[in-house]
C-alpha positions in Angstrom: -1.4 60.6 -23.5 2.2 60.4 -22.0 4.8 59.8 -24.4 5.5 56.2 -22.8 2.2 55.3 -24.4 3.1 54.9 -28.0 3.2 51.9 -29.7 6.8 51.2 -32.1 6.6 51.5 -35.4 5.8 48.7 -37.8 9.5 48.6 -39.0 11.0 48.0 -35.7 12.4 44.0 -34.8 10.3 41.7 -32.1 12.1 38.9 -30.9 9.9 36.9 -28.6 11.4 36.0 -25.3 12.9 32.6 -24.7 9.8 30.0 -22.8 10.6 30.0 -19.1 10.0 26.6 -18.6 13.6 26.0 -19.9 15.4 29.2 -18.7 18.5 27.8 -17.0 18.2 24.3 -17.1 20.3 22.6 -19.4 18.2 19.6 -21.1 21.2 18.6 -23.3 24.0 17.6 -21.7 26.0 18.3 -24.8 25.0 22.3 -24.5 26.5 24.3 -22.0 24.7 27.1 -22.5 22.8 27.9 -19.5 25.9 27.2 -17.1 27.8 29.8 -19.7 25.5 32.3 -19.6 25.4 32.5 -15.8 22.6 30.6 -15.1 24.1 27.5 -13.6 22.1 24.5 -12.1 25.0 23.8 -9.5 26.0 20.8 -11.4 29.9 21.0 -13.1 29.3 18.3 -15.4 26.4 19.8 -17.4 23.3 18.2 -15.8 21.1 19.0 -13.1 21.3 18.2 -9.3 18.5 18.6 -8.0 15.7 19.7 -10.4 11.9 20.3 -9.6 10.8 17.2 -10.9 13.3 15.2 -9.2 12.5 16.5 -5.9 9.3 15.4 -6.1 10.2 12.7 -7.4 12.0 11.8 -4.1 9.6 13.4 -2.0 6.6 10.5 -3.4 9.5 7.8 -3.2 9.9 8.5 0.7 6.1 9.0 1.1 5.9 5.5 -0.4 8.5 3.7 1.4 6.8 5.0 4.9 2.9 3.9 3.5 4.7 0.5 2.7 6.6 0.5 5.7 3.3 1.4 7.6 1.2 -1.2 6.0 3.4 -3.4 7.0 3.7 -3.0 10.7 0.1 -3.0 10.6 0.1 -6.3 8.6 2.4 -7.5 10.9 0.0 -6.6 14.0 -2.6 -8.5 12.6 -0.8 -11.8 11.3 0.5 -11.5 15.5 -3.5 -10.7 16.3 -5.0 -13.1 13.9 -2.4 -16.3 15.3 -3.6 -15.3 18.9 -7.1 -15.7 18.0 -6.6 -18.7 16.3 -4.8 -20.2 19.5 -7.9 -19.0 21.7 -10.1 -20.8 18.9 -8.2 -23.8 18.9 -8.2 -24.0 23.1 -11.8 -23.6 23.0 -12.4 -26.1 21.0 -10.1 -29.0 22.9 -12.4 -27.5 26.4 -15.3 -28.6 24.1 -13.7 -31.7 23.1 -14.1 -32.8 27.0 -17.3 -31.7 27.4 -18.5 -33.6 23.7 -16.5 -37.1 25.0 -19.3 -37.1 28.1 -22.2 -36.4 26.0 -21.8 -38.0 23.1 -18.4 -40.3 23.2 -15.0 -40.2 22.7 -15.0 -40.7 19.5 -17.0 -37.4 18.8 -14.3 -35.8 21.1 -11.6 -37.1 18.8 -12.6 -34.5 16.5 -12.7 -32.0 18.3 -9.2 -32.2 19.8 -8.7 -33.3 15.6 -10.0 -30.0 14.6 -8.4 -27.9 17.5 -4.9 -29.6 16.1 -5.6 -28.6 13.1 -6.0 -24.9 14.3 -3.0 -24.7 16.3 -0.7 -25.9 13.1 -2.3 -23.6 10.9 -2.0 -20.7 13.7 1.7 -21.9 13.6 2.3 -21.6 10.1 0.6 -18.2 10.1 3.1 -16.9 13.1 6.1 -18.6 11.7 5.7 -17.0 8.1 6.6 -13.4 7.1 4.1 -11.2 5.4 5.4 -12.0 1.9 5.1 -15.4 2.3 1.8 -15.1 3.6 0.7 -12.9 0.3 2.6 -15.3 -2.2 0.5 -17.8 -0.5 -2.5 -16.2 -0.8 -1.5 -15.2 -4.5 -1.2 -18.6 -5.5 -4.5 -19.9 -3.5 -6.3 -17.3 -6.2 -4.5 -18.5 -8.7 -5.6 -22.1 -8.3 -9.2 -21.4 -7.4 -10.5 -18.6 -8.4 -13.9 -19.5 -7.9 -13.4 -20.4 -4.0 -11.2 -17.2 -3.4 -14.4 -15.0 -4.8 -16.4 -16.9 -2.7 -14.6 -16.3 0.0 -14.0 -12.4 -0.7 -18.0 -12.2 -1.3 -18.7 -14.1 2.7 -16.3 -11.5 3.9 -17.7 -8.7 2.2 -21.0 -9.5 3.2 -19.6 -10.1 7.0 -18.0 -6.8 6.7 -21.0 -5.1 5.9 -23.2 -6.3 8.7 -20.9 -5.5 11.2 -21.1 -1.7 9.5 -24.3 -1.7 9.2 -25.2 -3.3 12.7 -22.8 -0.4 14.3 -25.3 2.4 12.6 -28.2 3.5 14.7 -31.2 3.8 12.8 -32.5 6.9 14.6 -29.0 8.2 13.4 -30.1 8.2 9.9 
């Protein structure tokens, strides 16, 4: 047994060592104690410049603000996507409305080119508006009925999940 072995008597002090999770960072900006024992944060008023928790901090907020910048362009692309298809939708139908005056009267045609009017203002309004209009709109349509907005949300959940489910081969599975 080496002589570095031996444990100190019973009569000799132990003072713990301080926690490391607070070694030279100064919580209380009244105590100077860290920056005056040489362990300074880089700070000269007595608080912290950059700490751990504050770069991450920052780090999340910047990963945020691209998701939400992100989420919008894409929103964006599909308000400009969704307003084309409704302008397609809405020519379609006054082509029809032609077609439905010789077969079955003008008056039947009147809808038509009715309905296809109808589409092209609502296309409109859906170009002309910026996405947070668009949500506050669609905020307020759940508000007011609830009911049709799950009804909705259920028809295009149930769409959603036949176009999924017609993309899978069954000799896939």
């Amino acid at each position: 047994m080496a002589d570095n072995d031996t444990t100190p008597p019973a009569a000799t002090g132990f003072e713990p060592a301080a926690p490391l999770k607070t070694a030279g960072v100064n919580f209380n900006p009244e105590s100077n104690a860290s920056a005056e024992s040489g362990t300074s944060s880089g700070a000269t008023d007595g608080t912290t410049s950059t700490s751990p928790k504050q770069a991450i901090k920052d780090g999340a907020a910047k990963v945020q603000q691209q998701a939400t910048d992100k989420i919008y362009a894409l929103a964006d692309d599909g308000k400009a996507r969704a307003g084309n298809a409704l302008d397609q939708f809405a020519q379609l139908l006054t082509d029809a409305a032609a077609q439905v005056d010789e077969k079955l009267g003008e008056q039947y045609g009147q809808y038509a080119r009715s309905a296809a009017d109808t589409v092209t203002g609502f296309s409109g309004q859906i170009k002309d508006k910026q996405i947070d209009d668009l949500l506050d709109d669609a905020r307020a349509f759940v508000r007011n009925s609830p009911a049709v907005a799950i009804g909705v949300a259920a028809a295009l959940g149930f769409v959603a999940a036949r176009v999924v489910q017609s993309g899978l081969d069954p000799r896939d599975a």
